[in-house]
N, C-alpha and C positions, 0 to 999 in steps of 0.2 A: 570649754566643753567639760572640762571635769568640776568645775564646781557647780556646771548644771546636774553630772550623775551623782556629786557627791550630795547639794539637796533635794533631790528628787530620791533619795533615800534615807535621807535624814526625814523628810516628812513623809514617808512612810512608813521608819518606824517609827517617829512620834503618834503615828494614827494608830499603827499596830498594839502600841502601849497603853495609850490613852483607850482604845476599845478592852485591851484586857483587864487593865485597872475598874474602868467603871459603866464595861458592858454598853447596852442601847443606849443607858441613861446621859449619857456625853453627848449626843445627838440632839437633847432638848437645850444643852447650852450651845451650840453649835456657835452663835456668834461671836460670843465673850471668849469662846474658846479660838478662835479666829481671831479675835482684836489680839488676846494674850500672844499668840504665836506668830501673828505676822511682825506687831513691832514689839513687842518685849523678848525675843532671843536678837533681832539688830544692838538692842541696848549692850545687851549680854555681851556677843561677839564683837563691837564694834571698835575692839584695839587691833584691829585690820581688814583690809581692803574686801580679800576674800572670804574670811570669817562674818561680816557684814552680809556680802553677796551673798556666801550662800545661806544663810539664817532668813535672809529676804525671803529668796526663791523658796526654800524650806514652809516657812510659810505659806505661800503661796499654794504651795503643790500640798499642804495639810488642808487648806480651805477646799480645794478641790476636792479633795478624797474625801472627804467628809458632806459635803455636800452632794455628791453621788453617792454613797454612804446611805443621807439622808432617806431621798429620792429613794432607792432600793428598799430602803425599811418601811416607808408608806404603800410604797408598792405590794410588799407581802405581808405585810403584818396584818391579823387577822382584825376584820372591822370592829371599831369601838375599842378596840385594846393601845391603838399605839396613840402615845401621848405626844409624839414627836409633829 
């Protein structure tokens, strides 16, 4: 249970950051940004069990918040403006 709160906040603020760094435009990579973070922090973490799990999860719960993210920014973005 705690290394599901611990990545279900680690990919939250990886989304948090990633929005503040480079704004809506992060949205148009949405996937590569998704490939990058689901397996390339496992790499990272992967000299333990947990450090793996929750880097997984972490991921995981980044692709989601970003892909509702997405969704929400087509949703209001005023037509013909959003590139996403």
């Amino acid at each position: 249970m705690d290394n599901l709160v611990l990545a279900i906040a680690m990919g939250s603020g990886l989304c948090l950051t990633l929005l503040k760094l480079f704004g809506a435009r992060i949205l148009e990579y949405e996937f590569w940004v998704d490939l990058l973070f689901t397996f390339g922090l496992p790499v990272l973490f992967s000299g333990s069990f947990a450090g793996g799990v929750v880097s997984v999860l972490a991921g995981i719960t980044l692709s989601i918040e970003l892909f509702i993210l997405k969704r929400i920014h087509r949703l209001f973005a005023p037509s013909g403006k959003s590139k996403v």
